[in-house]
C-alpha positions as a printed Julia matrix, in Angstrom:
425×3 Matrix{Float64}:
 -243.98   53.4   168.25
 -242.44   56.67  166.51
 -244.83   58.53  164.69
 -244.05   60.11  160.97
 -244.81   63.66  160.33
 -247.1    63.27  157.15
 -245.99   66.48  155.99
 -242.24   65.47  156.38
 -240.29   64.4   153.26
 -239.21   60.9   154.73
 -242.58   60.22  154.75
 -243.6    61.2   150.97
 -240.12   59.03  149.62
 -242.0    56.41  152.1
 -244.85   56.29  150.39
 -242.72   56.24  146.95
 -240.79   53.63  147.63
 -243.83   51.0   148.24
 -246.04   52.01  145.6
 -245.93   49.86  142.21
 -244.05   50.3   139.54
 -245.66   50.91  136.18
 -245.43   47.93  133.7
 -243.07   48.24  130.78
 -244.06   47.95  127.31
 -242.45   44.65  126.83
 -244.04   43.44  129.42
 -247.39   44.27  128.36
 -246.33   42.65  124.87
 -245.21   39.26  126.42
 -248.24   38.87  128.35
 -250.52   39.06  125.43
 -248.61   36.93  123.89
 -248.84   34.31  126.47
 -252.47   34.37  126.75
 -253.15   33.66  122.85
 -251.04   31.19  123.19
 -252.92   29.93  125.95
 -256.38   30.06  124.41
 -254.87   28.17  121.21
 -253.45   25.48  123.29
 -257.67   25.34  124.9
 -259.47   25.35  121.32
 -256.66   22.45  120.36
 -257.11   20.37  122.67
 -261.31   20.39  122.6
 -260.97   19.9   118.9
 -259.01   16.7   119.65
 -261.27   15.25  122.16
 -264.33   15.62  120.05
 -262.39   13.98  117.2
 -261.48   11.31  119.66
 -264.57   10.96  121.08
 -266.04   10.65  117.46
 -263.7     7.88  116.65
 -264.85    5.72  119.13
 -268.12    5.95  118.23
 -267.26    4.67  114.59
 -264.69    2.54  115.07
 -264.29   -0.79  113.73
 -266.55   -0.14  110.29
 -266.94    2.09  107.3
 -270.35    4.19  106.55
 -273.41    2.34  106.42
 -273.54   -0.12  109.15
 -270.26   -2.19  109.54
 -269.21    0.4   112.48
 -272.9    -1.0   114.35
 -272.1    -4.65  113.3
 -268.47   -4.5   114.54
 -268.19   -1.92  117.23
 -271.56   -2.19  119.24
 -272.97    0.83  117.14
 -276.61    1.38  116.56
 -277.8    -0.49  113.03
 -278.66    1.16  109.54
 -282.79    1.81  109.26
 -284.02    0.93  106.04
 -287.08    0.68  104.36
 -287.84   -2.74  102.62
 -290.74   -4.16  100.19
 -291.19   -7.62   99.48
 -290.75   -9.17   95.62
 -294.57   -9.46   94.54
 -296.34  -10.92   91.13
 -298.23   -8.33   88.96
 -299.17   -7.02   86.08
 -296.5    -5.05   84.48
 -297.63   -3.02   81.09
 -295.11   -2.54   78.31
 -295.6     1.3    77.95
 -294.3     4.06   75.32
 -294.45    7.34   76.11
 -293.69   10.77   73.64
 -294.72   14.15   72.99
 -297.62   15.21   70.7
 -299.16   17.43   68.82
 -303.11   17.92   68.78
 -304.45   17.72   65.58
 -308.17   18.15   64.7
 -309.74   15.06   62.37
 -310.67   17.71   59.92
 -310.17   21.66   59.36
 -312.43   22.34   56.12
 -312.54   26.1    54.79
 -316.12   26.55   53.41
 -315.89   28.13   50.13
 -319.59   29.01   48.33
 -320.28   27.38   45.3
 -322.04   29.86   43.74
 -321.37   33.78   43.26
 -323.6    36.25   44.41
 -324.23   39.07   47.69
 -324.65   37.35   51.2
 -328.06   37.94   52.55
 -327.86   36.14   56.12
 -325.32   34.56   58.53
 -326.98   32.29   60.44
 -323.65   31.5    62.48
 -321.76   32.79   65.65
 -318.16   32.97   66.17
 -317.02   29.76   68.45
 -320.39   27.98   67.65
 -320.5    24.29   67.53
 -322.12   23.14   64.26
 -323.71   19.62   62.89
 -323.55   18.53   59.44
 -325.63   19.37   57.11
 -326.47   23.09   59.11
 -326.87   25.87   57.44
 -324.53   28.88   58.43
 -325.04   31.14   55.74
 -327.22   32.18   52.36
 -326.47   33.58   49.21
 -328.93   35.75   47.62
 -330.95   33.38   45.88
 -333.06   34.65   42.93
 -330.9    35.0    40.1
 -330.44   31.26   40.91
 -334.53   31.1    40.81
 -334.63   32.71   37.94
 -332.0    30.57   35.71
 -334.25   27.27   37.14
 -337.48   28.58   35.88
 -335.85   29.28   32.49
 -334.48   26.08   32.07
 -337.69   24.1    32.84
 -339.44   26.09   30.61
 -337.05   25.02   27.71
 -337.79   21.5    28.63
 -341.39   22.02   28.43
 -341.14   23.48   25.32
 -339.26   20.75   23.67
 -341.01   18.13   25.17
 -343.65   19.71   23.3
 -341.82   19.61   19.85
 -340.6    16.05   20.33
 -344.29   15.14   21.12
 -345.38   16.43   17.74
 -342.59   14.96   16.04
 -343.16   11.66   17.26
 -347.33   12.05   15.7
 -345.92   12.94   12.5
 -343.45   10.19   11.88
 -346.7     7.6    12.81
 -348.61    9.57    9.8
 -345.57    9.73    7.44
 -345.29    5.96    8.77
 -349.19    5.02    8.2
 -348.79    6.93    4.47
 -345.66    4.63    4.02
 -347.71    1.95    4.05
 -350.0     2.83    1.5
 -346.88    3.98   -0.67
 -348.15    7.61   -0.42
 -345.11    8.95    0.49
 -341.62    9.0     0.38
 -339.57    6.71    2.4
 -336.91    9.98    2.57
 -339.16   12.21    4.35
 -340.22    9.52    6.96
 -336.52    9.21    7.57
 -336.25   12.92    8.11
 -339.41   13.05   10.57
 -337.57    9.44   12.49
 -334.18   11.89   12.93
 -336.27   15.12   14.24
 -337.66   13.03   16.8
 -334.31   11.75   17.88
 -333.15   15.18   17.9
 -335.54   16.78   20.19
 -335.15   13.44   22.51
 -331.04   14.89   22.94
 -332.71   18.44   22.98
 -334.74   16.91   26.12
 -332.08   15.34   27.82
 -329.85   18.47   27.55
 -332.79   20.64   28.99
 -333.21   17.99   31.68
 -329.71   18.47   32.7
 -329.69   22.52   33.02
 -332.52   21.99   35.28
 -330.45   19.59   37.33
 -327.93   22.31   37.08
 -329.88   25.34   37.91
 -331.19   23.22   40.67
 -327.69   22.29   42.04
 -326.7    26.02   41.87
 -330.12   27.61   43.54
 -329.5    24.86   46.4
 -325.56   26.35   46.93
 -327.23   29.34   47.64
 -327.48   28.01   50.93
 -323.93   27.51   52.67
 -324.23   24.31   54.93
 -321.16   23.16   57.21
 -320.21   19.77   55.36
 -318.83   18.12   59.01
 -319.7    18.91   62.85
 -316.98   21.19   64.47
 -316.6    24.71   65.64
 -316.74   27.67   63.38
 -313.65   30.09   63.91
 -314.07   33.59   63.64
 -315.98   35.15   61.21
 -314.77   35.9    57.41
 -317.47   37.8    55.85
 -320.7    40.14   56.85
 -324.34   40.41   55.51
 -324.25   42.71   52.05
 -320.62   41.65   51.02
 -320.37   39.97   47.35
 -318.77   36.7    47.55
 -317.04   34.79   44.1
 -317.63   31.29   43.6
 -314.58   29.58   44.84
 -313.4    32.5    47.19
 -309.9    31.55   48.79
 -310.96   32.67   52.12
 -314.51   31.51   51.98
 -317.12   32.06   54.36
 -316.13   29.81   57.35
 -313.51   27.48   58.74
 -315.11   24.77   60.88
 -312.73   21.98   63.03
 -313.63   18.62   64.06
 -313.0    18.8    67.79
 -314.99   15.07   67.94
 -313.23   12.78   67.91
 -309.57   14.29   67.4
 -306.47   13.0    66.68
 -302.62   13.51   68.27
 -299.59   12.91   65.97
 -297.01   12.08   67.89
 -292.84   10.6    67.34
 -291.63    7.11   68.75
 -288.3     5.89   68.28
 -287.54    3.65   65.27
 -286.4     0.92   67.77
 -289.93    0.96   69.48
 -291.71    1.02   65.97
 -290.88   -3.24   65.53
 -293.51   -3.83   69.07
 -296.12   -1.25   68.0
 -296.57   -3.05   64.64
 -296.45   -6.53   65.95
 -299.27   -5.69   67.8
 -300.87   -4.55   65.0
 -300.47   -7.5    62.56
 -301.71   -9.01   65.4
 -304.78   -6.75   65.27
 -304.79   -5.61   69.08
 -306.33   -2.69   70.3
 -303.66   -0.45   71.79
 -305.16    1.97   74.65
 -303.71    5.15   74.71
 -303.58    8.2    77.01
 -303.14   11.83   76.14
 -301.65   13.74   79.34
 -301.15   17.3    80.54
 -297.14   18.79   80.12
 -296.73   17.7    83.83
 -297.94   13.7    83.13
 -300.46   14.68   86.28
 -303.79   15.05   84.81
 -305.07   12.28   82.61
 -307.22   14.5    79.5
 -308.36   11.92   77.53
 -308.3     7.8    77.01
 -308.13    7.13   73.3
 -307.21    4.45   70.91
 -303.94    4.15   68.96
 -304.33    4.42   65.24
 -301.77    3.73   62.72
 -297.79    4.23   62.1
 -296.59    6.5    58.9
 -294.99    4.16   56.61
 -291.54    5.72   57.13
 -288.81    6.69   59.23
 -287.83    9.98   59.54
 -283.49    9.9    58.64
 -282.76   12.88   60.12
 -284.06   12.1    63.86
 -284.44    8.55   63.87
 -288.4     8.47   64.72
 -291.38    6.95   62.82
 -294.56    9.31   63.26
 -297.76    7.71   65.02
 -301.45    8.93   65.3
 -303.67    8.25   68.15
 -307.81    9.34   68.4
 -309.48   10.45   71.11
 -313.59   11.23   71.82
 -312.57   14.38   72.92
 -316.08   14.48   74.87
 -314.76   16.8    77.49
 -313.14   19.22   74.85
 -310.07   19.28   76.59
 -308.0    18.61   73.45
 -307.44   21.65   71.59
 -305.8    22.0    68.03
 -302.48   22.77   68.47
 -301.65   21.35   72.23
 -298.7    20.13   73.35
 -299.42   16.81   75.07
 -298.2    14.0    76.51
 -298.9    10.45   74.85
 -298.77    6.8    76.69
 -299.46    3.74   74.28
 -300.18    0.52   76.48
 -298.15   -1.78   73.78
 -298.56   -4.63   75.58
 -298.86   -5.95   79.24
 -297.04   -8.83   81.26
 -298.7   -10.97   82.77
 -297.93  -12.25   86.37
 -294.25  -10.82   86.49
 -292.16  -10.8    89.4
 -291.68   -7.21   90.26
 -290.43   -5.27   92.82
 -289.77   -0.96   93.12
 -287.42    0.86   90.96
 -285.62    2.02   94.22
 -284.79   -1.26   94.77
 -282.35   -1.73   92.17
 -278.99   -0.38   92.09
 -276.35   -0.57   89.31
 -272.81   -2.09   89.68
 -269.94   -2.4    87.27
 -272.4    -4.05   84.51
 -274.59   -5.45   86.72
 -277.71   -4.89   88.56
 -278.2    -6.15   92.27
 -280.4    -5.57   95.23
 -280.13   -5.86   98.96
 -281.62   -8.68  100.09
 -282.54   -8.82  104.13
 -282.35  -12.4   105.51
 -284.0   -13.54  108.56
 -281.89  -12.2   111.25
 -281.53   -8.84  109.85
 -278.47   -8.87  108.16
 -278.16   -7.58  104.41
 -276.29   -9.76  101.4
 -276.0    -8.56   97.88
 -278.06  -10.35   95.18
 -277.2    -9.71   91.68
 -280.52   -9.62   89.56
 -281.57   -9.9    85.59
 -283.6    -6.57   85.12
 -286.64   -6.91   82.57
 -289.08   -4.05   81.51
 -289.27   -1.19   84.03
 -292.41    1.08   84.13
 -292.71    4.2    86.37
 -293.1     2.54   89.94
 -292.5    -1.28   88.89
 -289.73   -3.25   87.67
 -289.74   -6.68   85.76
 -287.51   -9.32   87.94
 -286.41  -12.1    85.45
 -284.15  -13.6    87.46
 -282.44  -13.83   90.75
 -285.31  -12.96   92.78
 -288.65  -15.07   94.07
 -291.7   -13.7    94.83
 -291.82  -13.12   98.78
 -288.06  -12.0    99.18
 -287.52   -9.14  100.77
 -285.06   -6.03   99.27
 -283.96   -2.91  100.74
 -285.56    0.18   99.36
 -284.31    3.04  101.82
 -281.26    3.08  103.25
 -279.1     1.35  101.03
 -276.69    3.01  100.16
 -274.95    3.13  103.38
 -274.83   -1.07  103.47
 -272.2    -3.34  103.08
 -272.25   -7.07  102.67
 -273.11   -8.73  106.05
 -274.03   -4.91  107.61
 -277.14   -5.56  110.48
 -279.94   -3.44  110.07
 -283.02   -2.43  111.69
 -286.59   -2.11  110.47
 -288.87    1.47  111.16
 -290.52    0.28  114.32
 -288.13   -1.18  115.48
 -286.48   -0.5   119.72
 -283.2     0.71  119.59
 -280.81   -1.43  120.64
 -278.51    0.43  123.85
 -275.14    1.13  122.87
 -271.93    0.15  125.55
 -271.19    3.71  126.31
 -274.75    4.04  127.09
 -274.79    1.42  129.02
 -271.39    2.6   131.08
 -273.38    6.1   131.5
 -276.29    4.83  133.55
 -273.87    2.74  135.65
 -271.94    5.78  136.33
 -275.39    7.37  137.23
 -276.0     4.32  139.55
């Protein structure tokens, strides 16, 4: 074999002529080209067998069921409840207003300079207690004057009366004149009305030294305080000395629709007693349990509602003047009503149905006559027994004739399941 000088120059156009030729730049740009084309052509075609693969599954029925009943797919879970009797109360509910039973501003009676307040701001206060007194001796004073007038005048109509029984005896023995005797007679009468008058400005002075002490005339709580020890109050003062608010029992005034008013006063012509429940703004915490009271005795034009008042006890003070709260009259109840869950039901083109399971697990359609609905019961009246089961859950993927399955139930195995573990076999 010849050898090559390395260092010759056949040797280096050699080594030329076999090495590779750079690419050109439309060749680089083609072969891009080709492989985007070729990952488009991959992402297409896995798009299209996980469509197809999805078909199959659902083939042979809509949504809800038909696919499982037709095609050998798995069947709709649903919840169901059976149709039961019970109690169903006719209830109204609306928004109300706390209002206390009575707010009374105590204004004093009498004039005069405050000498003690026997009350503290926020106090709860009974009839009849005292919460603050006027000074009372000028009142003293006028009541000492005015029984000593009636002392004195009983005195003069006392002497009177001995003198007309001499003028009288004198008469008799035709030793006087019958005009003076008439005279003494109309003194006596007189100082009788001079009596009676005195006996009244003793009543009077009375009356007024009693004002002198400022009693609460109903039990609430006393607001905030109006007046201090040394200040000069009038008689009749517009902000007086203390505002006191019935907190017990208390009232709520509340709104119903006019087209609700017609049941509320049946009931009362028929003189029930209509229970009634004053809630928090969320309709989560009961406050009180009360007793409807009356309707007003008109409708209000302009929004179509009748006013109501309902009283509560108020014995754990949770009613407050002023409250926002949430009212629910018990009108009336019915008694033994078929009745099954609000979930149940389901509105068609003016209709309302349920889904009604039949023995071997398939669902039909059952249209129903819907009555009086409450918050978790509603009032069959036809088209329903009690014992039929409905669908509650799950409904609204059904279809007439779909085959469902019950929670609890063992699923059922599907054909390409089935053609899976053979494979695995």
């Amino acid at each position: 074999m010849t050898e090559v000088d390395p260092s010759s120059p056949r040797y280096r156009d050699d080594i030329v002529a076999d090495a590779p030729r750079p690419i050109s730049r439309r060749g680089r740009v083609l072969s891009w080209i080709a492989g985007i084309v070729v990952l488009v052509l991959v992402v297409l075609g896995a798009v299209w067998l996980a469509h197809s693969s999805s078909g199959t599954g659902t083939r042979g029925g809509g949504p809800g069921g038909g696919g499982g009943r037709r095609g050998g797919g798995q069947p709709t879970t649903v919840g169901t409840v059976k149709a039961v009797r019970a109690d169903l109360p006719i209830q109204v509910e609306a928004l109300g207003t706390v209002t206390p039973a009575a707010t009374v501003t105590i204004r004093p009676q009498v004039s005069g300079t405050i000498t003690q307040v026997l009350y503290r701001e926020g106090q709860l206060v009974r009839k009849g207690e005292t919460l603050a007194i006027i000074d009372p001796r000028p009142y003293q004073a006028a009541l000492l004057q005015a029984q000593g007038a009636l002392i004195r005048d009983r005195a003069q109509l006392a002497n009177a009366r001995v003198q007309l029984g001499r003028y009288q005896t004198l008469l008799g023995q035709d030793s006087i004149a019958r005009q003076d005797v008439d005279t003494q007679a109309a003194t006596a009468k007189q100082l009788e009305g001079t009596i009676a008058i005195d006996r009244g400005q003793v009543q009077q002075a009375q009356i007024n030294l009693g004002f002198t002490r400022v009693v609460s005339p109903v039990t609430g709580r006393v607001g905030l305080r109006v007046v201090d020890v040394g200040n000069y109050i009038g008689a009749g003062d517009t902000n007086g000395i203390a505002v006191v608010t019935t907190l017990q029992p208390i009232d709520v005034e509340f709104a119903v629709p006019q087209d609700q008013a017609p049941a509320i006063g049946k009931r009362i012509a028929q003189g029930a007693d209509i229970p009634a429940i004053a809630l928090d703004r969320t309709r989560t915490q009961t406050l009180d349990q009360g007793r409807f009271s009356t309707l007003d005795n008109q409708v209000d034009t302009t929004t179509g509602t009748i006013k109501g008042k309902a009283r509560f006890a108020n014995a754990s003070g949770q009613l407050y003047p002023s409250q926002f709260v949430n009212v629910r009259l018990t009108v009336d109840t019915i008694r033994q009503a078929v009745t099954i869950p609000p979930a149940a039901v389901r509105s068609g083109q003016d209709i309302s149905f349920v889904w009604l399971l039949k023995p071997d697990k398939t669902v039909t359609q059952r249209t129903i006559n819907a009555g009086i609905a409450s918050a978790d019961k509603v009032q069959v009246v036809s088209g329903l027994n009690v014992g039929d089961i409905v669908i509650t859950d799950g409904g609204d993927r059904l279809s007439e004739g779909a085959k469902v399955a019950l929670p609890g139930d063992k699923p059922a195995a599907g054909a390409g399941g089935g053609r899976r573990r053979r494979n695995r076999g």
